[in-house]
C-alpha positions as semicolon CSV with decimal commas, in nm:
position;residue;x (nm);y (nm);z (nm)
1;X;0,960;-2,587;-1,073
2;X;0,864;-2,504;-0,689
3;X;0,911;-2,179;-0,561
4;X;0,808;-1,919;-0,302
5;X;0,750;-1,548;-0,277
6;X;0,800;-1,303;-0,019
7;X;0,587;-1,037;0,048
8;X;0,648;-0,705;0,198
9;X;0,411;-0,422;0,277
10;X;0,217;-0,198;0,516
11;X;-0,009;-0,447;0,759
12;X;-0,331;-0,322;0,676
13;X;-0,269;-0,408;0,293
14;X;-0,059;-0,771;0,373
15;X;-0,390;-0,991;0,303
16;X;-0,412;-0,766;-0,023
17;X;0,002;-0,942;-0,120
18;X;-0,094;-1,292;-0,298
19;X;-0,395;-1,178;-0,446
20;X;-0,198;-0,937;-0,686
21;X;0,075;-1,153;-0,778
22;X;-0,201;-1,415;-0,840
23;X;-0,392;-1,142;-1,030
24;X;-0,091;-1,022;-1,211
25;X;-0,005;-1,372;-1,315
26;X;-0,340;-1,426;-1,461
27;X;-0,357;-1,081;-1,703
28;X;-0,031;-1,224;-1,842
29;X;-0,145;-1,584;-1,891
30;X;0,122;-1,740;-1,681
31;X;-0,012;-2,039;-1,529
32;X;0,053;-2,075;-1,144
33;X;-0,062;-2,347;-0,958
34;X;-0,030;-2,219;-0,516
35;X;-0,007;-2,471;-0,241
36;X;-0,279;-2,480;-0,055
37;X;-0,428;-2,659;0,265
38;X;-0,661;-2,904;0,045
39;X;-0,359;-2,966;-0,213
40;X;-0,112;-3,008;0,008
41;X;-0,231;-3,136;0,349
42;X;0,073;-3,293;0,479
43;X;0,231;-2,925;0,472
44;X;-0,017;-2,768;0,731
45;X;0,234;-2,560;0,823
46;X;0,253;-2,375;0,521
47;X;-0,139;-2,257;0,599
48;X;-0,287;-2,090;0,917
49;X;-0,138;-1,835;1,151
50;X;0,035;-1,582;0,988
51;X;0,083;-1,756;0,674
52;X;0,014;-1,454;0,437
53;X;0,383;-1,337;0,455
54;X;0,457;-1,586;0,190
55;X;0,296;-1,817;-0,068
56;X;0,421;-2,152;-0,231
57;X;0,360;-2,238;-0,613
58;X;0,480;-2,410;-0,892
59;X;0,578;-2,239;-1,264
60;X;0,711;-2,337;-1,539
61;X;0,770;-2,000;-1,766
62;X;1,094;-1,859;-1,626
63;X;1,040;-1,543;-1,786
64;X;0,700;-1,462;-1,774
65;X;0,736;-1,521;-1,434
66;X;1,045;-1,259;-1,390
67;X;0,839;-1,029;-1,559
68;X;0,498;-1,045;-1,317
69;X;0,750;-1,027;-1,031
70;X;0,918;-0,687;-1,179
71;X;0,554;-0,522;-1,169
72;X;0,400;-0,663;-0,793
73;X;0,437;-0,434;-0,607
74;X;0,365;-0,593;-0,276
75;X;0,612;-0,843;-0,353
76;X;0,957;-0,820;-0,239
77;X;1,105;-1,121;-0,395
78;X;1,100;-1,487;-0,540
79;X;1,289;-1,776;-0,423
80;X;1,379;-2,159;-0,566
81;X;1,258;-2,386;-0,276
82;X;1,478;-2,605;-0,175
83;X;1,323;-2,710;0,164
84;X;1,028;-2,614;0,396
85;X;1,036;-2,751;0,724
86;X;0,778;-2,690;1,077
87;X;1,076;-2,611;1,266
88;X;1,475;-2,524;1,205
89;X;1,570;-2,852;1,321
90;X;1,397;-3,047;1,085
91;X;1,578;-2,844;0,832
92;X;1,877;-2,875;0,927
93;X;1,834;-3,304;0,972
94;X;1,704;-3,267;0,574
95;X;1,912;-3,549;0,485
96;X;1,637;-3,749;0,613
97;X;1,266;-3,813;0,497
98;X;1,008;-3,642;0,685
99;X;0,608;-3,597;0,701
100;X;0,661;-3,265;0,785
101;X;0,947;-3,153;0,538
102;X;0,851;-3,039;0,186
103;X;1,154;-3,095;-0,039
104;X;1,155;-2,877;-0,335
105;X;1,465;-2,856;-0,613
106;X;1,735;-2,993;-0,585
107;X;2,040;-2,854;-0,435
108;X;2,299;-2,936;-0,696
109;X;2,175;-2,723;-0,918
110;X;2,318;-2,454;-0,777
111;X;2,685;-2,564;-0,693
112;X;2,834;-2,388;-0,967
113;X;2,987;-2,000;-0,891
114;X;3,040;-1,817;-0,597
115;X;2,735;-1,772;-0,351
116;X;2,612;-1,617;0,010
117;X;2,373;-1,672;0,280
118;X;2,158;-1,506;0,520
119;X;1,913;-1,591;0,767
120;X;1,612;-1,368;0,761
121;X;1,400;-1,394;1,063
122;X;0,976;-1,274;1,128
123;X;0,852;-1,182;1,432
124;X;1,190;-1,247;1,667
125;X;1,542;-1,073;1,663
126;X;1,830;-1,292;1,611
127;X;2,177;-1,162;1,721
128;X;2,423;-1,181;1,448
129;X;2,658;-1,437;1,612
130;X;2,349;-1,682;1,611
131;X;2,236;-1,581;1,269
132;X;2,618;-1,730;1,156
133;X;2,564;-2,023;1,342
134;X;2,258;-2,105;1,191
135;X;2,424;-2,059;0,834
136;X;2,757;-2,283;0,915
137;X;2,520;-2,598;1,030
138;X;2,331;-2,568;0,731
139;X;2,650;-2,502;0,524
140;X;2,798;-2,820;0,696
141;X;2,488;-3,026;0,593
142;X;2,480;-2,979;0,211
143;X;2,658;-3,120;-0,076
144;X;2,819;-2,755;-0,132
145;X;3,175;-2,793;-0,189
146;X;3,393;-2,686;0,107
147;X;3,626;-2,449;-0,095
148;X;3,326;-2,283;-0,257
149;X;3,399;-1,886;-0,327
150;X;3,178;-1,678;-0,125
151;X;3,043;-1,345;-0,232
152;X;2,791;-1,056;-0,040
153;X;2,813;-0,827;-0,306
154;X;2,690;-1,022;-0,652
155;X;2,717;-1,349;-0,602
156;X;2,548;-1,595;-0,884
157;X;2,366;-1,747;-0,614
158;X;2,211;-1,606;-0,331
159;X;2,070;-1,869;-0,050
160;X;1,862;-1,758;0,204
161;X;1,663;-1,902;0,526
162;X;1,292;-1,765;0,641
163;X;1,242;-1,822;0,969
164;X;0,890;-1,718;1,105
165;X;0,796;-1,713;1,443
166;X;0,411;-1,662;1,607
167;X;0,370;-1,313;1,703
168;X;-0,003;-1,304;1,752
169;X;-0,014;-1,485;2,069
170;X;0,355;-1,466;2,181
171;X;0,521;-1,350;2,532
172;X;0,809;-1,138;2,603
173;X;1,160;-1,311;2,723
174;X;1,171;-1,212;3,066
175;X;1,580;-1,131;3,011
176;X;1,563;-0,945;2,683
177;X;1,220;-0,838;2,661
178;X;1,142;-0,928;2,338
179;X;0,855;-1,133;2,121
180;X;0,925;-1,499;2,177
181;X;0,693;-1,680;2,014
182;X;0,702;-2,040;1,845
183;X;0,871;-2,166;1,537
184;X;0,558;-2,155;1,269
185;X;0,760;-2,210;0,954
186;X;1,111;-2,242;0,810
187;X;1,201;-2,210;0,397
188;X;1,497;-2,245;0,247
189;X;1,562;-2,096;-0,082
190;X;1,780;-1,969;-0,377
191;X;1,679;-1,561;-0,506
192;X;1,524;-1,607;-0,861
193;X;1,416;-1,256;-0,850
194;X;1,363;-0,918;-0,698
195;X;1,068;-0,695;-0,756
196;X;1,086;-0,356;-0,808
197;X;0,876;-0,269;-0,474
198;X;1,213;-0,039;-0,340
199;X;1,278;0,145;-0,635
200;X;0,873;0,206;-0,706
201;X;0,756;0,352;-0,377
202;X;1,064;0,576;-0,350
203;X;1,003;0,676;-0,678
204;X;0,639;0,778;-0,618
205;X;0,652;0,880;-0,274
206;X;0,398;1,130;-0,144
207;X;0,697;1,310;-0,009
208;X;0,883;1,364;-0,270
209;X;0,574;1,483;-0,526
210;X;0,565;1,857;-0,597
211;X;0,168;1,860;-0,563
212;X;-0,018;1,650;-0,336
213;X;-0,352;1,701;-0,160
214;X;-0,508;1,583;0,159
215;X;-0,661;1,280;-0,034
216;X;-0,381;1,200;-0,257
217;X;-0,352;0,824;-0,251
218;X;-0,037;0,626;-0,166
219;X;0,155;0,453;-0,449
220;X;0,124;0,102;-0,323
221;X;-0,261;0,120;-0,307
222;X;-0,234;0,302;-0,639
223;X;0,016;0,109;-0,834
224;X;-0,209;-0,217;-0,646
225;X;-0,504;-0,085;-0,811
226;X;-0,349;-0,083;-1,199
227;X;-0,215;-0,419;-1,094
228;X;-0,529;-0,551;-1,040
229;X;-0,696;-0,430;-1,312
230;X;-0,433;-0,541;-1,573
231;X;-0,336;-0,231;-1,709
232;X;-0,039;-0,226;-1,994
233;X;0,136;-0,041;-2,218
234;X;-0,159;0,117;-2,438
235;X;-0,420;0,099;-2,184
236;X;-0,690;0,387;-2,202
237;X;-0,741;0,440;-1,815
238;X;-1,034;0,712;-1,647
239;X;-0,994;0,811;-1,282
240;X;-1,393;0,980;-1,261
241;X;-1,275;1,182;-0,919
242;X;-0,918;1,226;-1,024
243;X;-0,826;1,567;-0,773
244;X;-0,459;1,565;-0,806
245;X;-0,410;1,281;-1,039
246;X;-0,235;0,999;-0,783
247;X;-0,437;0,724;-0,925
248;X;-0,304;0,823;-1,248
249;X;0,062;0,792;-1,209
250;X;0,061;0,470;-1,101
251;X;-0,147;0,384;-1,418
252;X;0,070;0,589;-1,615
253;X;0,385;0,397;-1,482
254;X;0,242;0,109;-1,620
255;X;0,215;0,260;-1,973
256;X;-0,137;0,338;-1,999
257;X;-0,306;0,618;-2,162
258;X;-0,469;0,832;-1,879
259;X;-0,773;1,063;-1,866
260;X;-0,893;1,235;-1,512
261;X;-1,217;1,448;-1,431
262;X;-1,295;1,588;-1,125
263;X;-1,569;1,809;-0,992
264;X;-1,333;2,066;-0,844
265;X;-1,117;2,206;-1,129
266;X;-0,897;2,364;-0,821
267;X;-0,796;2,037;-0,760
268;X;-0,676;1,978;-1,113
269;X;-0,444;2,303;-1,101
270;X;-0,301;2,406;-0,853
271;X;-0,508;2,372;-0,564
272;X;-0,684;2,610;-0,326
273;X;-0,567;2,984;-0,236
274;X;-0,568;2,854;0,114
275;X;-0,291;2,537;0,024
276;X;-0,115;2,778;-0,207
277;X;-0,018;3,047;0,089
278;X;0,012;2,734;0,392
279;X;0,351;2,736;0,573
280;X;0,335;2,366;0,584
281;X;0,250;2,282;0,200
282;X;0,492;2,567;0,079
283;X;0,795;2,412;0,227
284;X;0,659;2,007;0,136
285;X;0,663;2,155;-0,244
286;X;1,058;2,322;-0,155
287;X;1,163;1,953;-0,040
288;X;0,990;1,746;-0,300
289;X;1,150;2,000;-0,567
290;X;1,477;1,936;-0,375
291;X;1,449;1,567;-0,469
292;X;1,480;1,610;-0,833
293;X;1,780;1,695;-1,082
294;X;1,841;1,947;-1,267
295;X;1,767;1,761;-1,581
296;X;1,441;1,691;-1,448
297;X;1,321;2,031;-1,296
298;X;1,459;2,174;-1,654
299;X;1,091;2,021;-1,754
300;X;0,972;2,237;-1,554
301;X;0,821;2,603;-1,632
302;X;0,903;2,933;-1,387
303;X;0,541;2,913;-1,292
304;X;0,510;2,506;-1,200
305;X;0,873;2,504;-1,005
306;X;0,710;2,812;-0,807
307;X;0,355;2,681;-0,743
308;X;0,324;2,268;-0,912
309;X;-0,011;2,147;-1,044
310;X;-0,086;1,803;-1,115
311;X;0,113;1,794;-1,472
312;X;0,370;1,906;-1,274
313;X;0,400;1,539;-1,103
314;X;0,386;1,357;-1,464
315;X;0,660;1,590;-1,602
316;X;0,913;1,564;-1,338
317;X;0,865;1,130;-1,347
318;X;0,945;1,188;-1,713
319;X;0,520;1,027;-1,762
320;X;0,274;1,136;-2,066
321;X;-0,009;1,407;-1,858
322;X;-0,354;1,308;-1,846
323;X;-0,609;1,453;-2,013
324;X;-0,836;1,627;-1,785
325;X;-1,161;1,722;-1,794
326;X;-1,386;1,915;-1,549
327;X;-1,727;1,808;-1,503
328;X;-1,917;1,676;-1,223
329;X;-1,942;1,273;-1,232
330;X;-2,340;1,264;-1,143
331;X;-2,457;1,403;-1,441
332;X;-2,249;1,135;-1,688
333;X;-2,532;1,020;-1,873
334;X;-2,595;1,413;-2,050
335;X;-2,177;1,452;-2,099
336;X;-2,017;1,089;-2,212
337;X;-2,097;0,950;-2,576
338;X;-1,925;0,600;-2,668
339;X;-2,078;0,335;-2,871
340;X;-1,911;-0,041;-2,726
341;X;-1,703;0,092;-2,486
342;X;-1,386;0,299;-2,432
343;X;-1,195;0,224;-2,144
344;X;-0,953;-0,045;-2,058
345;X;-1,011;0,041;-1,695
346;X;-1,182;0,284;-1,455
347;X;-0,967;0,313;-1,131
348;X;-1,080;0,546;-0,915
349;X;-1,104;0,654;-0,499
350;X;-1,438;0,866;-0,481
351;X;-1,455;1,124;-0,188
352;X;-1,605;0,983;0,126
353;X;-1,751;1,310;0,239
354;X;-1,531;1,344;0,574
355;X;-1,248;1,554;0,432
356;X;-1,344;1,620;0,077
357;X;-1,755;1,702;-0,017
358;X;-1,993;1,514;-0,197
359;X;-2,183;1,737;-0,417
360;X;-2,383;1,628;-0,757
361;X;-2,580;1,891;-0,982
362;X;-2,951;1,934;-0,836
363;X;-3,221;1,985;-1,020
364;X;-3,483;2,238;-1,083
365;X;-3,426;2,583;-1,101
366;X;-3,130;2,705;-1,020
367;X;-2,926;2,357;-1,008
368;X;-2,795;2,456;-0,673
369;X;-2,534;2,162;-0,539
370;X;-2,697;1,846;-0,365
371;X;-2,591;1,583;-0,160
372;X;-2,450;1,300;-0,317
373;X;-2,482;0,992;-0,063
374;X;-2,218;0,718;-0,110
375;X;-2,453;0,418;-0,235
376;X;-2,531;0,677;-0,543
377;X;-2,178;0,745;-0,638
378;X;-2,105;0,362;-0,671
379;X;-2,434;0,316;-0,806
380;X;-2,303;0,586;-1,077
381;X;-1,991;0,453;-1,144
382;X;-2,110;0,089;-1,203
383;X;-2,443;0,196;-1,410
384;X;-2,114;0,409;-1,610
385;X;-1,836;0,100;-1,617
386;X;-2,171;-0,132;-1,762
387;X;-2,165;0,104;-2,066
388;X;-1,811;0,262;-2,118
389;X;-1,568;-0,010;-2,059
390;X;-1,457;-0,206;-2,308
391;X;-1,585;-0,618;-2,218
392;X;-1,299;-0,768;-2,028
393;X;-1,230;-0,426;-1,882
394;X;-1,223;-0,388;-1,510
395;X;-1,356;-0,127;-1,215
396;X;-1,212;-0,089;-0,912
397;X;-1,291;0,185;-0,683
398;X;-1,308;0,214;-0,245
399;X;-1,578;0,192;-0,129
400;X;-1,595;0,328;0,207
401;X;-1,814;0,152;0,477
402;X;-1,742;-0,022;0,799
403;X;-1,764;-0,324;1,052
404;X;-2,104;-0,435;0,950
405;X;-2,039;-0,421;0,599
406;X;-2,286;-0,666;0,431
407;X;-2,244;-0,742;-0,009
408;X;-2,625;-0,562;0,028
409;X;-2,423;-0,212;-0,033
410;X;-2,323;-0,318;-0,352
411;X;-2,519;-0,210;-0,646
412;X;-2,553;-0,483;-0,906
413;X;-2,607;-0,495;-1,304
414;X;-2,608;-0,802;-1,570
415;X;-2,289;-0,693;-1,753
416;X;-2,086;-0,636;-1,417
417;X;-1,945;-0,908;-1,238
418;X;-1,769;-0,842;-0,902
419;X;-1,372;-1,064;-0,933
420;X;-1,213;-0,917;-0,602
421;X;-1,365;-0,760;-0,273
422;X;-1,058;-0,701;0,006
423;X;-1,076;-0,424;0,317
424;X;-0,809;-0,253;0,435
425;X;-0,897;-0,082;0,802
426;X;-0,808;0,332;0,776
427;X;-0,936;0,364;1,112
428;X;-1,101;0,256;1,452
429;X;-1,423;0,258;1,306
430;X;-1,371;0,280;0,923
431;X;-1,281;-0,003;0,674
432;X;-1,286;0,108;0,305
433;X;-1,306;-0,244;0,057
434;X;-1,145;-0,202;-0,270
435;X;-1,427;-0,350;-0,450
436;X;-1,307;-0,480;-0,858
437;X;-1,539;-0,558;-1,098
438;X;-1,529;-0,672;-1,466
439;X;-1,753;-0,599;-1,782
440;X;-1,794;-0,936;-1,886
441;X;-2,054;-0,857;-2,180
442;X;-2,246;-0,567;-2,305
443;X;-2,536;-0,437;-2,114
444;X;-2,855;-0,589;-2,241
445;X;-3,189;-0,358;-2,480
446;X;-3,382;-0,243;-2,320
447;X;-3,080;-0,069;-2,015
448;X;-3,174;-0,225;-1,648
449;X;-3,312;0,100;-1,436
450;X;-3,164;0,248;-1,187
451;X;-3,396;0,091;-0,959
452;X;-3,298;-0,234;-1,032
453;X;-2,976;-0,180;-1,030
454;X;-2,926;0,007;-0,680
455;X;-2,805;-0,152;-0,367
456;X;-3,068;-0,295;-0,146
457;X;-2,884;-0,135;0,175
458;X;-2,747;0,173;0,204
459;X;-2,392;0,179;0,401
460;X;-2,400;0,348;0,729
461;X;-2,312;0,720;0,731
462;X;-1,991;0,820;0,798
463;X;-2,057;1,189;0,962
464;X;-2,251;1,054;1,232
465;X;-2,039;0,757;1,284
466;X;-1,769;0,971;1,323
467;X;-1,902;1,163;1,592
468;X;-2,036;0,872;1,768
469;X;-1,813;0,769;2,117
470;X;-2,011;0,445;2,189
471;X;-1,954;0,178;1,962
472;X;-2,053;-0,162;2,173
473;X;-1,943;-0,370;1,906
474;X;-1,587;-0,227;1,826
475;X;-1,372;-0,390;2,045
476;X;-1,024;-0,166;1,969
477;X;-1,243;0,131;1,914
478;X;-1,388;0,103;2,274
479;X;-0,999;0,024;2,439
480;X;-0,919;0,348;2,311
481;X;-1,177;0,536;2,443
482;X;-1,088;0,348;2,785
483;X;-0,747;0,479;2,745
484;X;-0,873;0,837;2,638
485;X;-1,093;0,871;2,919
486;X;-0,820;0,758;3,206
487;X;-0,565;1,039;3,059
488;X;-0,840;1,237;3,056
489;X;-0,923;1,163;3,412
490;X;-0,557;1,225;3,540
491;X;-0,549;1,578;3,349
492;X;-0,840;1,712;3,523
493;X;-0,693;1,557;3,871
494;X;-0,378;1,692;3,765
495;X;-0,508;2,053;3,698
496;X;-0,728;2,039;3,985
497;X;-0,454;1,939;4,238
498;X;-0,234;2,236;4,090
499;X;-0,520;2,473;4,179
500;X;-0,534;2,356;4,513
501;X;-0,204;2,432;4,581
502;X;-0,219;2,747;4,452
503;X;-0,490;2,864;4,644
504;X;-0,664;2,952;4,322
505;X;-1,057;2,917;4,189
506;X;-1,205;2,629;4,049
507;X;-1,258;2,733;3,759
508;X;-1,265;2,545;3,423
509;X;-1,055;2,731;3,164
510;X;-0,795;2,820;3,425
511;X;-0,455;2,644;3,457
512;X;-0,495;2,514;3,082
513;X;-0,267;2,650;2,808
514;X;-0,422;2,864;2,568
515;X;-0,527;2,634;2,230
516;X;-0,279;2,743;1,918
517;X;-0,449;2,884;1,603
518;X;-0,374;2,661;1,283
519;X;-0,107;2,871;1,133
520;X;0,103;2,884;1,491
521;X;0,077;2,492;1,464
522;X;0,233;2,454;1,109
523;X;0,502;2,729;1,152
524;X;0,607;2,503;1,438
525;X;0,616;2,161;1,190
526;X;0,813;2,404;0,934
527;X;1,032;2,469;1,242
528;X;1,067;2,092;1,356
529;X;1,163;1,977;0,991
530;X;1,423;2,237;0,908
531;X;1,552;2,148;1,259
532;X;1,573;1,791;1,186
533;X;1,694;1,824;0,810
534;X;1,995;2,027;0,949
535;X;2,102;1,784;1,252
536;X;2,061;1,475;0,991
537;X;2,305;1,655;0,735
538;X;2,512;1,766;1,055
539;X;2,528;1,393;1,127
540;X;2,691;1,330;0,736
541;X;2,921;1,549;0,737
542;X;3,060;1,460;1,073
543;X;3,055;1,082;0,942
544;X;3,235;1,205;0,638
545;X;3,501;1,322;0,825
546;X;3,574;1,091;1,063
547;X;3,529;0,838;0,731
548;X;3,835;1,059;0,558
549;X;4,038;1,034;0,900
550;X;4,000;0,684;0,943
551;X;4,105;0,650;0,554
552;X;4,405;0,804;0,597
553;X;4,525;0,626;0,962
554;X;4,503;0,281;0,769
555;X;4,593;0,382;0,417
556;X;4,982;0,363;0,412
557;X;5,188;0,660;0,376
């Protein structure tokens, strides 16, 4: 049977979308066979600009297939194809064979029940009135009966029309000002099912957690991470640099057995004196608490609802704890012990050194802190997976690098084989790659050195690549400095001019306002969210009442 999914998520993740559901599929041995350009050449438009929005396939386990969908997270939904066309017009002349129009199931198996349909549109606004026109043409082209119930709210089936449009190299309507780019593709489908993206990331939302940090990852690139790495009900899961335990809700979610360590044990409880006693993190914990009922804060103790650790997060979500362990990740060869392997997976984000440190134990006397560089931390962790994961068990971690990124960072070993390797861009000048690799047998007598195993280029370092303002190659990165420096310009001719004027000094410091100290900065945010959270529950209650007085003008006395 044909069908197509939708995907839905933040842009620097959307090339990550068909690569999970792909993945996903494949840890639950449902066999998917995707269109692509070599398959399927008379369908070219399916391929090419901006085709990672959705993904064509065939399947023939109905419910397998429901269930993979349920867990992707980056998905928003499967369809039935009926049709995919170049261009709306050759979808709505269907009724005739085309080169370019790829004819999926048929129609008629759908004619039964009540039904609705939308037109969903990428990259261009459609006004409603030509949405409905759309939708009667198509109506009046199919074999659907004319007195056919129609139902918005739960009807048995739900058709829908993509229509994508070129955004990349589009121009603005002079008249409306909008992106009006060309037609790139056109499917037409029937819902099979929804994920359960929505429910998920609201679910898991940074802003509704009672303890975050400042490295706390976000649920989609968490819950992306146990999705890649097949992990089930009864999976034994490590996160090696765990801090408040992110990584391990999503893994949890998924059923798994979790287990966190973490250099800083502050991290683990409840954070530093300093984030215990900020304005700003005080009144996040308030609203995240706010979120909850009272069935679920009764989980609680006095001490977590006043100041939440990280079991705090797994108790309110109703989610076994992890264990957790303190202990400082470069010295894992003198603290783990476990003869053919333990875990099902090792997800994990190590610190990147910009705002968390990098310290390992140093040796000699004393064992005072040392650096620990980023090509030894992944060297660590994959010498580690080689001899602690179960085979078939999977590693994926960030590794944090940038533009010139060569495989050379990598470290390699004989049992470790490397399945995925995607970037995601954090920043002008940063891309992190969330790199997975899989034990696929156990590591050979005698154990490959570290020497042999260690990358053969070290990835450039972040600190000074931070601080660096010329980057020749960085095309984005150098338009925003161009931008920086002209607003820069017209400040200081701004300033100056205003001196003038006055008759004042030149003088450097004069004229500009005094720079605020941290805590006068997040009193300020506290200030600006309890302003907005009253006007937004202003705004309900007025809408309440003028719902109740329009209720009782129409309702008849």
């Amino acid at each position: 049977m044909k069908y197509f999914a939708v995907f839905g998520s933040e842009p620097s993740l959307f090339h990550f979308s068909a690569v999970e559901f792909l993945e996903t599929a494949r840890h639950f041995d449902l066999p998917i066979t995707p269109y692509t350009l070599e398959n399927s050449k008379p369908y070219a438009f399916l391929f090419g600009k901006e085709a990672a929005h959705f993904l064509v396939f065939e399947c023939d386990n109905r419910e397998l297939l429901s269930l993979v969908v349920s867990r992707c997270v980056l998905l928003k939904a499967v369809y039935v194809l009926l049709h995919a066309a170049d261009t709306l017009e050759s979808l709505l002349n269907r009724q005739q064979p085309s080169e370019t129009l790829l004819v999926g199931e048929k129609e008629s198996q759908f004619e039964d029940g009540d039904f609705s349909y939308r037109v969903e549109t990428i990259g261009k606004r459609y006004a409603g009135e030509v949405k409905n026109e759309i939708i009667k043409k198509i109506v009046a082209t199919s074999s659907m009966a004319a007195d056919r119930p129609v139902n918005y709210t739960d009807p048995k089936h739900a058709y829908v029309v993509f229509i994508q449009h070129e955004v990349e190299n589009a121009v603005r309507d002079s008249t409306s000002g909008q992106l009006d780019g060309a037609v790139l593709r056109v499917l037409h489908g029937v819902l099979f099912s929804t994920s359960n993206r929505g429910p998920m990331l609201h679910r898991y939302d940074l802003r509704r957690r009672p303890y975050i940090g400042t490295t706390s990852m976000p649920p989609e690139e968490s819950l992306l991470m146990s999705n890649l790495c097949g992990v089930v009900r009864g999976s034994v899961v490590l996160d090696p640099f765990c801090g408040t335990g992110s990584i391990l809700v999503a893994a949890a979610h998924y059923g798994a057995q979790t287990m966190g360590t973490d250099a800083d044990g502050r991290a683990m409880r409840a954070g530093t004196n300093k984030g215990k006693v900020s304005p700003q993190l005080i009144q996040q914990r308030k609203l995240a608490l706010a979120c909850y009922s009272a069935e679920q804060l009764a989980r609680l103790t006095p001490e977590e609802l006043e100041l939440p650790d990280m079991w705090t997060n797994f108790k309110v979500y109703g989610l076994p704890p992890p264990d957790r362990v303190r202990m400082n990740f470069s010295v894992w060869q003198q603290t783990w012990r476990s003869e053919g392997g333990l875990f099902d997976a090792i997800l994990t984000d190590p610190p990147y050194g910009l705002r968390e440190p990098r310290k390992k134990v140093g040796e000699g006397e004393g064992n005072k802190p040392a650096s620990y560089s980023t090509h030894e931390v992944v060297l660590d962790l994959v010498l580690f997976a080689a001899e602690h994961l179960v085979v078939g068990g999977r590693l994926a971690f960030w590794h944090p690098t940038t533009d010139h990124y060569t495989d050379d960072e990598l470290p390699s070993h004989p049992s470790m084989k490397i399945q995925l390797n995607l970037p995601q861009r954090i920043s002008l000048k940063v891309v992190r790659r969330l790199v997975v690799m899989e034990k696929t047998s156990p590591p050979p007598l005698p154990r490959p050195t570290r020497e042999e195993c260690a990358p053969k280029r070290c990835a450039e370092d972040l600190h000074q690549l931070m601080h660096q303002t010329e980057a020749v190659d960085n095309e984005d990165y150098n338009k925003y400095r161009e931008k920086k420096k002209k607003r820069w310009a017209a400040a200081e001719g701004y300033r100056a001019q205003q001196q003038n004027s006055n008759g004042e000094e030149d003088n450097e410091t004069e004229g500009r306002p005094r720079r605020r100290r941290k805590v006068e900065t997040q009193e300020e945010i506290v200030k600006n969210r309890e302003r907005k959270i009253k006007e937004r529950e202003e705004k309900q209650l007025a809408s309440q009442r003028n719902n109740a007085e329009l209720h009782k003008k129409t309702s008849p006395s």
